[in-house]
FITOR-455803 format. One line per 5 residues: number of its first residue (from 1); for each residue x, y, z of C-alpha. Coordinates in nm, 3 decimals, padded with zeros to 5 digits, always signed. Example, Ala and Ser with C-alpha at 12.3 -4.5 7.8 and 13.67 -1.06 7.14 Angstrom:
2
1	+01.230,-00.450,+00.780; +01.367,-00.106,+00.714 $
//
This chain:
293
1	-01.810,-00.178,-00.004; -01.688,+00.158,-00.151; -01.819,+00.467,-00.071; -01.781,+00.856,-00.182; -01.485,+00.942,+00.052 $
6	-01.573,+01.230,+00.276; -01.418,+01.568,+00.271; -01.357,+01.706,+00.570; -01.181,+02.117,+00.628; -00.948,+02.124,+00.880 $
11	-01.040,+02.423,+01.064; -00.747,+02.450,+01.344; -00.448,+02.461,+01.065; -00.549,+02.827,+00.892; -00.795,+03.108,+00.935 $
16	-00.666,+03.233,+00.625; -00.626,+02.947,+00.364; -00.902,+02.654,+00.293; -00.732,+02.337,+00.406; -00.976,+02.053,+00.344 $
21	-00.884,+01.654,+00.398; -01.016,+01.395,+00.148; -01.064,+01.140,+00.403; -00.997,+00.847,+00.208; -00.930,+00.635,+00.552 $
26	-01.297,+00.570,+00.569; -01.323,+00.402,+00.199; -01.333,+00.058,+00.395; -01.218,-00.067,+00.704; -00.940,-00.343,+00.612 $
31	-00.881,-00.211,+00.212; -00.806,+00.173,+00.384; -00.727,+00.500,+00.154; -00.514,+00.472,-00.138; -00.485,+00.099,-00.170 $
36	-00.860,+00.090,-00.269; -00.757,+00.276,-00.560; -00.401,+00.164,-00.618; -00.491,-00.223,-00.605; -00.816,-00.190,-00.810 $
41	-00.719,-00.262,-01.163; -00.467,-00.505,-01.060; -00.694,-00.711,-00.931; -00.885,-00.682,-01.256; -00.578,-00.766,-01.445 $
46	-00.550,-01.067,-01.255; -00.830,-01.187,-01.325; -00.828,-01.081,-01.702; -00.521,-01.312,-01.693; -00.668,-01.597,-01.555 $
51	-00.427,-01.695,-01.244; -00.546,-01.809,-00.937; -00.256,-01.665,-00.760; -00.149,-01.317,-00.671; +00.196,-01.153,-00.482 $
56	+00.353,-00.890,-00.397; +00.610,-00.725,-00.107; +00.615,-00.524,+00.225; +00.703,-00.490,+00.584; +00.580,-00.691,+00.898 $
61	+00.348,-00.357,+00.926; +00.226,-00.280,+00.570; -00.074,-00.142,+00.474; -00.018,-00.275,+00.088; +00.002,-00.670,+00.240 $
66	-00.314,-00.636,+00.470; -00.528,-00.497,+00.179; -00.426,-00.700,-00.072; -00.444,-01.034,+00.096; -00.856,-00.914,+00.156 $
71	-00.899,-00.802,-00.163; -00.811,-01.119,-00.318; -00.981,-01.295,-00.071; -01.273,-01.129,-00.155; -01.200,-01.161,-00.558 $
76	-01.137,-01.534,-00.512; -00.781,-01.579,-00.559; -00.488,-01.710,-00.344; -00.224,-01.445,-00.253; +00.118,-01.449,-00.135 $
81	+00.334,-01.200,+00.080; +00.725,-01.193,+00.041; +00.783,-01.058,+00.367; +01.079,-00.792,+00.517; +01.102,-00.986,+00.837 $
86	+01.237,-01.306,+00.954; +01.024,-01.612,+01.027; +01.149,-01.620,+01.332; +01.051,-01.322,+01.485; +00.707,-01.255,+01.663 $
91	+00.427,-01.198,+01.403; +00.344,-00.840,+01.385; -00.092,-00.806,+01.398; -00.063,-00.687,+01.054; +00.061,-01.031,+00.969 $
96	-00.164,-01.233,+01.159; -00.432,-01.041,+00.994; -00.301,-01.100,+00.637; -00.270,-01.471,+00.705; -00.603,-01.514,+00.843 $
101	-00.773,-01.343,+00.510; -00.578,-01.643,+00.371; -00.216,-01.515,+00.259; +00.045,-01.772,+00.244; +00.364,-01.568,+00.379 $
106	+00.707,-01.610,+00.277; +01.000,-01.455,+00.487; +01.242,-01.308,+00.268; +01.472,-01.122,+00.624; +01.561,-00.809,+00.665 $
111	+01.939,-00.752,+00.472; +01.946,-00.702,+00.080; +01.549,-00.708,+00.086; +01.560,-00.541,-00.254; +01.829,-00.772,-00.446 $
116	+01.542,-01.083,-00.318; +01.311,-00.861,-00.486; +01.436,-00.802,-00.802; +01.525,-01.187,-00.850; +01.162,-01.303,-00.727 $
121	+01.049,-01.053,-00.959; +01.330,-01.165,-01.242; +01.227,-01.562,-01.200; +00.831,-01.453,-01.186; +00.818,-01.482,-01.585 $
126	+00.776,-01.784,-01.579; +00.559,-01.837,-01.328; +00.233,-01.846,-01.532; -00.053,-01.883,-01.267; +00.102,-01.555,-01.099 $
131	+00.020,-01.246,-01.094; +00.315,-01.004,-00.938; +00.212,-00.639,-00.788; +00.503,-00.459,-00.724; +00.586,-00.347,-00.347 $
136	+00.331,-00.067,-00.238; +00.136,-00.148,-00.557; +00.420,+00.068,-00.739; +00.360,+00.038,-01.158; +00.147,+00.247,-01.412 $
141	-00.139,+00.058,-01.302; -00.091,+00.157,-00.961; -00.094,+00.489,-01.068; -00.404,+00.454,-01.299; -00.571,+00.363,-00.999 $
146	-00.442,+00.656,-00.804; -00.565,+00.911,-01.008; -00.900,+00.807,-01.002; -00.853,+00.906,-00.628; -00.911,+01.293,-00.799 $
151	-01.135,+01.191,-01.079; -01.431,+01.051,-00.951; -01.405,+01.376,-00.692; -01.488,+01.764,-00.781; -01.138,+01.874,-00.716 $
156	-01.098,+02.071,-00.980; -01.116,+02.393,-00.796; -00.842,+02.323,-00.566; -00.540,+02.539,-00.625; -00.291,+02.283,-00.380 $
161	-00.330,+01.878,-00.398; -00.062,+01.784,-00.143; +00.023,+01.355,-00.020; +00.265,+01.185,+00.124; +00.480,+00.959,-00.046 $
166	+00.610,+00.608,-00.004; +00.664,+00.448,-00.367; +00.530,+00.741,-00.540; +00.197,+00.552,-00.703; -00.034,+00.783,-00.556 $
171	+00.180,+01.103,-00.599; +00.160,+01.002,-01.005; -00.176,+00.949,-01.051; -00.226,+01.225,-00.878; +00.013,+01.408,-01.120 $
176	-00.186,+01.227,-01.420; -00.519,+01.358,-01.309; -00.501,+01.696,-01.188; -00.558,+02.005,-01.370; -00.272,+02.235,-01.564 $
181	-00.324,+02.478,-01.310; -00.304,+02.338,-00.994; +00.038,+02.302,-00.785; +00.076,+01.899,-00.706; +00.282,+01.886,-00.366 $
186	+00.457,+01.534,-00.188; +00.590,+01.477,+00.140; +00.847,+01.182,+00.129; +00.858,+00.975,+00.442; +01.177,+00.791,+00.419 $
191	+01.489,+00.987,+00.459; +01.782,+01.065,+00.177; +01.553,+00.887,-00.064; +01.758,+00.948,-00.375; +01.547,+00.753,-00.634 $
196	+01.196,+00.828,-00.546; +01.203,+01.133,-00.811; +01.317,+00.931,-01.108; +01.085,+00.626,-01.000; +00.798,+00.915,-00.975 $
201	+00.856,+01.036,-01.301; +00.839,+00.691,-01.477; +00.513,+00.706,-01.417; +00.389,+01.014,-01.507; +00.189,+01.062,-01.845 $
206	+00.305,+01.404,-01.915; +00.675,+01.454,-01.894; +00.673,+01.847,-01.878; +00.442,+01.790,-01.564; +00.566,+01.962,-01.313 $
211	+00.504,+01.896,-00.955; +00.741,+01.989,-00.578; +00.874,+01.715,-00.337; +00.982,+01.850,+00.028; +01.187,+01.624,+00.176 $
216	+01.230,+01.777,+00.502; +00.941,+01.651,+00.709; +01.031,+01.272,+00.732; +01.122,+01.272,+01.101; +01.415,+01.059,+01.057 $
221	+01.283,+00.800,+00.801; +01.031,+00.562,+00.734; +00.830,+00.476,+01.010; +01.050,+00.689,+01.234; +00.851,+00.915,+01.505 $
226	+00.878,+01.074,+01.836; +00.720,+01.197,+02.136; +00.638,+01.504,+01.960; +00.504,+01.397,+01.679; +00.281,+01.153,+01.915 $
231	+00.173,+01.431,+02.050; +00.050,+01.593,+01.707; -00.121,+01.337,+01.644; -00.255,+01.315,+01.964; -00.358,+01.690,+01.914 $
236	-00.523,+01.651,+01.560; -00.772,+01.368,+01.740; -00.880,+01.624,+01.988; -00.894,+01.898,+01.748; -01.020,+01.713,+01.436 $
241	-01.111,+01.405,+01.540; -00.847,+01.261,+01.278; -00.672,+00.950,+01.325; -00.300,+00.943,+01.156; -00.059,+00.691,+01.142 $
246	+00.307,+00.748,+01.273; +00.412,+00.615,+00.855; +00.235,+00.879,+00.609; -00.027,+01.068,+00.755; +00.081,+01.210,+01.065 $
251	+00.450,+01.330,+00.882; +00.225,+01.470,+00.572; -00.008,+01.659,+00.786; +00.238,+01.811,+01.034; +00.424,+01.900,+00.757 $
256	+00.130,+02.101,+00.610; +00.059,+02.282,+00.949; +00.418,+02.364,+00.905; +00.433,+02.491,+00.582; +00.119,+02.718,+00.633 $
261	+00.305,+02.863,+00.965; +00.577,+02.949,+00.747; +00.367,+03.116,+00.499; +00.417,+02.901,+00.246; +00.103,+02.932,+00.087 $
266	-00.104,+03.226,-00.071; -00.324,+03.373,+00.228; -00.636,+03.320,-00.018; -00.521,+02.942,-00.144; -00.747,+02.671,-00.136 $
271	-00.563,+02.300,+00.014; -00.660,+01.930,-00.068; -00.474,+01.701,+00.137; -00.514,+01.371,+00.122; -00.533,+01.110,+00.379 $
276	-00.426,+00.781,+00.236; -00.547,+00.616,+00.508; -00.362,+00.274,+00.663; -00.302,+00.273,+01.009; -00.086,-00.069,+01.047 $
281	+00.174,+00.113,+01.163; +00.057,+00.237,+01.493; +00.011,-00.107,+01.559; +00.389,-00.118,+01.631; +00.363,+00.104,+01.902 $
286	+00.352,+00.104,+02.246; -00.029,+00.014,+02.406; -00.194,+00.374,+02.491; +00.038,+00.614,+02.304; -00.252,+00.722,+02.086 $
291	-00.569,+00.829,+02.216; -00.771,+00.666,+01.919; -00.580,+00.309,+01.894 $
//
């Protein structure tokens, strides 16, 4: 069930600026943040189409697999996950839990993921009863979704709108549905990502847009962490009582405790982060390395 996600100010981060969280990790506790919004109208164009079948791509720890194998559960169609893994490695939780919402998997290994991609994809035109969803729910209809993340919200008076960024969906609709005026910020988690601005840009309505990408807070690449950053995390539970996740959240929000140390930002600016919610990844880590897992 979807609910108004809460807003939250982080009070620890700045006596000066107003940082405030758009918690979107509480939306729903299996379809979490951003893939509530991202997934939402292709679902509908599923549907719309008439297949009984949808599928799409990710990791042995993806957020995008778990929620989409519920939500089509839920919408009554079949689903199926092209996986980065091999079949015969130990399934990840993540997995388990997309197969048991009913998601046939298919292990596509972990060398030249992307070529296996792009022929699935290539051969899928033909394949009338499915309906393909790019990896991470990546595609103009990804990013419709996404910026409905800022629409059906009052955030028009915030002079920041700052998220991390994995395919770019949400950093576009974002883009899309902000006003002129405010400053749209990303945080890239994976490292020496070379293409993410030109995929970004193909999906953003207005081409003079502009909008700043800081690549330095990726902490070695995706899904890449460390003690410290455990212990950030760690830190932002006590503090906050904000859960992160060692892929997006935790990397976007140390980054903007760092970038407000460094006086990045006017003293008298006003901060939206978002949390795009998804936790799978912690699931990868050791038992009892966060205090809230």
């Amino acid at each position: 069930m979807h609910i108004k996600p809460k807003i939250q100010s982080i009070l620890s981060f700045s006596q000066s600026q107003k940082v405030d969280l758009l918690r979107l990790d509480l939306l729903h506790p299996i379809v979490s943040g951003n893939k509530f919004y991202k997934l939402q109208f292709y679902i509908a164009a599923a549907i719309e189409n008439g297949v009984s079948k949808v599928a799409s791509f990710g990791g042995p720890y993806s957020n995008h697999i778990v929620a989409l194998a519920y939500t089509a559960k839920e919408a009554g169609l079949k689903s199926i996950g092209y996986i980065r893994t091999n079949a015969d490695e130990p399934m990840t939780p993540s997995l388990k839990d997309a197969k048991a919402y009913g998601m046939e998997l298919v292990y596509l290994g972990r060398t030249d993921f992307q070529s296996k991609k792009a022929s699935i994809l290539q051969s899928s035109e033909a394949m009338t009863d499915f309906y393909f969803i790019d990896e991470g729910g990546y595609g103009t209809i990804g990013a419709k979704g996404a910026a409905t993340i800022l629409t059906e919200q009052n955030t028009v008076h915030y002079d920041y709108i700052i998220c991390a960024v994995g395919t770019g969906t949400m950093l576009a609709g974002c883009i899309n549905a902000a006003s002129p005026n405010q400053k749209i910020i990303g945080i890239p988690v994976l490292k020496n990502e070379g293409s993410i601005e030109s995929e970004i840009n193909a999906l953003i309505e207005d081409k003079n847009r502009t909008y700043t990408l800081l690549h330095q807070f990726h902490q070695g690449g995706y899904a890449k962490t460390n003690p410290m950053m455990l212990d950030f995390m760690n830190r932002l539970w006590d503090t906050e009582k904000i859960p992160t996740d060692i892929v997006y959240t935790s990397k976007l929000l140390f980054g903007v405790e760092q970038l407000i140390q460094e006086n990045y930002f006017e003293k008298d600016a006003s901060i939206l982060v978002i949390h795009s919610g998804g936790l799978q990844g912690n699931r990868s880590l050791p038992a009892g390395s966060l205090k809230f897992c």
